[in-house]
N, C-alpha and C positions, 0 to 999 in steps of 0.2 A: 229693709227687712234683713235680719241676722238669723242665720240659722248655723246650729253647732252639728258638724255629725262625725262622729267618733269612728276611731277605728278605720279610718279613709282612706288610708297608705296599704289598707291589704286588697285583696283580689276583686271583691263585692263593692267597697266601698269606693275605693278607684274608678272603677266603671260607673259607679252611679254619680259620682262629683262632676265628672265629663260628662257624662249625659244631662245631668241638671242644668250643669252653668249654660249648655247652652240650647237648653226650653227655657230658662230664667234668668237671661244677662243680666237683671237688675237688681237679683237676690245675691244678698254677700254672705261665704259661705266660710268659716272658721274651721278646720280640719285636726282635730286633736288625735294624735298615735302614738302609742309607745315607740312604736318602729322596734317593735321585738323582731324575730327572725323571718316571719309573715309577713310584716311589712314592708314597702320597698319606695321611696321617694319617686325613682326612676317611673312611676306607672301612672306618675300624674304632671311628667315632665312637660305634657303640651298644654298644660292651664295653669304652672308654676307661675308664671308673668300677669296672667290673668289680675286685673287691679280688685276684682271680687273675690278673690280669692287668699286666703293667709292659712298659713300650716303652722301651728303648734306642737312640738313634741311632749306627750308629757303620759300621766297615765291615769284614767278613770278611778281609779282606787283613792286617787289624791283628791280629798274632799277640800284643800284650801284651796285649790290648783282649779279648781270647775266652778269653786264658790268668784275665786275672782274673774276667773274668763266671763263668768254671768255678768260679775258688777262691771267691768270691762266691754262689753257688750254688747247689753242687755239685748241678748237673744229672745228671738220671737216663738223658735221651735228648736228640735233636737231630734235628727236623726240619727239612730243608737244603732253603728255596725258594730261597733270592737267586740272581740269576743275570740279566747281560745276557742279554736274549733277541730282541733284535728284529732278523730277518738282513739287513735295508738297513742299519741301524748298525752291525752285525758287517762290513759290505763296506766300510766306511769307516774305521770306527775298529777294528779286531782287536785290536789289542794291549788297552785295553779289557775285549775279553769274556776273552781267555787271563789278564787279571790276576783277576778276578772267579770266573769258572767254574773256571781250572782252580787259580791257586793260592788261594786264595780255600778251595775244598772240599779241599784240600790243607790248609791250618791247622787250620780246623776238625776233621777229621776224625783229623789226628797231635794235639792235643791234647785232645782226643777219646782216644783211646789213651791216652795220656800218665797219663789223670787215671781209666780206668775199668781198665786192663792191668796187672797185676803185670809178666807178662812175657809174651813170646808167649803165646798158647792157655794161658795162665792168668789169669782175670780176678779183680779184687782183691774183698775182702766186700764186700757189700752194692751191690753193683753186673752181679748178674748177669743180670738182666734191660734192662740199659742195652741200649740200639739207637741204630743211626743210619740214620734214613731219607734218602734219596737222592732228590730228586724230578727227573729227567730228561723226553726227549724222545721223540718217534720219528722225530725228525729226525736221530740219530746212522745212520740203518740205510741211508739216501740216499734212493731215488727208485725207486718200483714203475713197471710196465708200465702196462698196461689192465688187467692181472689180478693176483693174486694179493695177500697181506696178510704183515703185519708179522706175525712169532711173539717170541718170546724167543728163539732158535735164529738168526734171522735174522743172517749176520754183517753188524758195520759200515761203512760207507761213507760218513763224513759228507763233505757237498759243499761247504757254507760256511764260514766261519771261527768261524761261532755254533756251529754242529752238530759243528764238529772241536771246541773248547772243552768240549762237554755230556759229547761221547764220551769225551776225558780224562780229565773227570772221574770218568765209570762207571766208566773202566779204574783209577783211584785207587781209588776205594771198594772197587773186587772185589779188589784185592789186598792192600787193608787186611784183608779176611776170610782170603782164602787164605795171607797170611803172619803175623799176629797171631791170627787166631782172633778179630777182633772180629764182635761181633751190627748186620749190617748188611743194611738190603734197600733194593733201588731199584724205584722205578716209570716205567713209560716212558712217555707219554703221546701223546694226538690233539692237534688245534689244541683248545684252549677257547673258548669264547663266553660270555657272560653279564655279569650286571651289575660296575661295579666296572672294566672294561678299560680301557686308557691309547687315549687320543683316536686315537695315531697307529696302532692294530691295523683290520684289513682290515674287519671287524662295525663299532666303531664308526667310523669312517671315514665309510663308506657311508651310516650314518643320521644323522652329523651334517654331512654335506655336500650329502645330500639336502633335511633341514630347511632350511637357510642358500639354499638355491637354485642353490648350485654343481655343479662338475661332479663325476662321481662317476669316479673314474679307477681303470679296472681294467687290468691288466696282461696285454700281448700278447693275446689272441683270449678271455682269460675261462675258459680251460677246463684250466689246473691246478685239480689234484681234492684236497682234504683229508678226512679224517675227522673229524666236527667231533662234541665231545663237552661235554653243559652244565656248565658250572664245578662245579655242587651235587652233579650225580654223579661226578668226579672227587676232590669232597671226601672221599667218603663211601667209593671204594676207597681212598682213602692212608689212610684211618682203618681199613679193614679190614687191610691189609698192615701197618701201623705193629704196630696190635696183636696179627694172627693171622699175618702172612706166616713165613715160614720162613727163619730166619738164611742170608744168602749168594746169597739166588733174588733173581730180578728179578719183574717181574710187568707185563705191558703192559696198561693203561687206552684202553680207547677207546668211541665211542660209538655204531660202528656205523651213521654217518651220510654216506656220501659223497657230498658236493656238489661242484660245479663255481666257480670264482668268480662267470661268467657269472650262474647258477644263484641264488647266495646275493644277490646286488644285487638279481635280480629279486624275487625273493620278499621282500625286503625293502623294495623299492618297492609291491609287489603291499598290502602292511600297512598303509603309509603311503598309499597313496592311498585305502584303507577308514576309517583313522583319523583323517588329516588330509587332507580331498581338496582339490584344487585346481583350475585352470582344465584344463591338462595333469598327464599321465602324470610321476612322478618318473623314471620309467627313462628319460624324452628326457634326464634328465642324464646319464647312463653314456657316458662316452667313455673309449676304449681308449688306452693311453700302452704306449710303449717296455717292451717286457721286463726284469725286474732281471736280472742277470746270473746262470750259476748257476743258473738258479730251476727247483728241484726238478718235476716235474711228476705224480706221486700220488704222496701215504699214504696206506695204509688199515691198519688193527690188527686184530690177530685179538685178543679179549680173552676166550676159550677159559679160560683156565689160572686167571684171578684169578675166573671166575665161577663153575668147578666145586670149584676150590680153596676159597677164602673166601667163596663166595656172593655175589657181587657183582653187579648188573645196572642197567644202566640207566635212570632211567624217565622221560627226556623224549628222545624224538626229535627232530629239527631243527626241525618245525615247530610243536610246542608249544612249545621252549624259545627259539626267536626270536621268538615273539610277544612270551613273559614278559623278553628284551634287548632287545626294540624300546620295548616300555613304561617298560620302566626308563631308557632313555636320553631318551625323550620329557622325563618329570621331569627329569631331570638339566640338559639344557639350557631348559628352562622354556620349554617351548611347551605 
């Protein structure tokens, strides 16, 4: 069995390739990435040898480039990480994420079709258990109150040009099912944290600007709220939806963690002054800067449906699982 999954050299996809190959020694996994500045070869260095394993550099957008890795292949399924995602570079460069995210899972996903579909709602031999998984946001849904949580129900709102791009793409996929009959499920997700993140995400930011002695710059008063969820257990629900979810459903992932930004600096100063102490507190670095524009101000997931559904559950809470990101980044920049 061949399966393609995109976008595998960045933060999410990385973690999920290691964790797959080894629930699935027998499945051989194709890894296609631009390796733009998010991606990073190093983060999949310990399954590089791996004989199921092959990496492709190239880029979603390339509809000859996906039509022959298929005929090349011929993949069973397609797990679809790539995707600009960071929404200060969505505020600058848009066009960018709408090339990526929306046409981007538009190729994919028609030749995808192309290569698994007789014709509508008839799928050809030997390809009937073919699926496309869809890894999305819960940044398409916009911006909660003080109360209430993300469902699958929830309609769309996205506020950015990252989160309009995610949502297009959902809206691709769902109507790939609804007019083809292809076997497709998507996941929505919380923010992630953990090892493996690009230097410029809010987690590692804080701990490498903390080490360095600089300031730790948080936005507007600290107190946009996220649901922060450890990258290992989100691995471990797109493994359960991939191979148990229900052709057509969505399913939202979160981690039932909501923090503040305020919140997350401290407690991750509170670490570092335990781990590496100094003369002063690391939190005298935290200085507050200009609001980004736009800037959503809470997610939170109800993740209800994937846990009674497919049994899924979380098992690090915030503050186990930032210890085990603060450690890992310690190493990383060799302090």
């Amino acid at each position: 069995m061949n399966i393609l999954i995109t976008g595998g050299a960045g933060f999410i996809g990385s973690n999920f390739i290691t964790y797959f190959l080894k629930q699935n020694p027998l499945i051989k996994i194709i890894n296609i990435d631009k390796l733009t500045y998010a991606g990073e070869l190093s983060n999949l260095s310990e399954i590089k040898s791996n004989k199921n394993y092959k990496f492709v550099e190239g880029d979603i957008c390339d509809r000859a480039l996906i039509e022959s890795l298929f005929k090349q292949y011929n993949f069973n399924s397609v797990i679809h990480f790539a995707a600009e995602s960071h929404v200060d570079n969505s505020i600058k460069r848009p066009n960018e994420f709408i090339n990526t995210n929306v046409l981007g899972t538009f190729n994919l996903i028609d030749v995808a079709k192309n290569h698994w579909m007789a014709e509508p709602n008839k799928v050809k031999k030997g390809y009937e258990t073919s699926r496309f998984h869809h890894i999305s946001t819960d940044e398409v849904f916009g911006s909660l109150g003080n109360t209430g949580l993300f469902t699958e129900q929830t309609p769309y709102a996205p506020n950015s040009p990252y989160s309009a791009s995610k949502a297009s793409s959902d809206f691709i996929v769902r109507s790939y099912f609804h007019t083809y009959g292809m076997n497709v499920v998507t996941t929505n997700c919380s923010n992630n944290y953990g090892p493996r993140q690009h230097d410029e995400k809010l987690i590692p930011t804080i701990i490498r600007r903390a080490l360095k002695g600089e300031s730790i710059p948080i936005y507007g008063k600290g107190d946009n709220i996220r649901d922060w969820l450890y990258v290992k257990d989100h691995c471990k629900g797109i493994d359960l939806a991939f191979s148990k979810g229900v052709s057509g459903e969505t399913y939202n992932i979160g981690g039932k963690n909501e923090r503040d930004n305020l919140y997350i600096a401290n407690a991750i100063c509170d670490i570092l002054d335990k781990k590496l102490p100094k003369n002063t507190s690391y939190k005298e670095q935290i200085t507050f800067v200009k609001d980004r524009p736009g800037h959503d101000f809470r997610y939170a997931i109800d993740a209800t449906k994937i846990e009674k559904e497919l049994g899924w559950k979380a098992e690090e809470n915030f503050e186990t699982g930032i210890r085990k990101t603060v450690d890992w980044y310690i190493k990383k920049y060799n302090i």
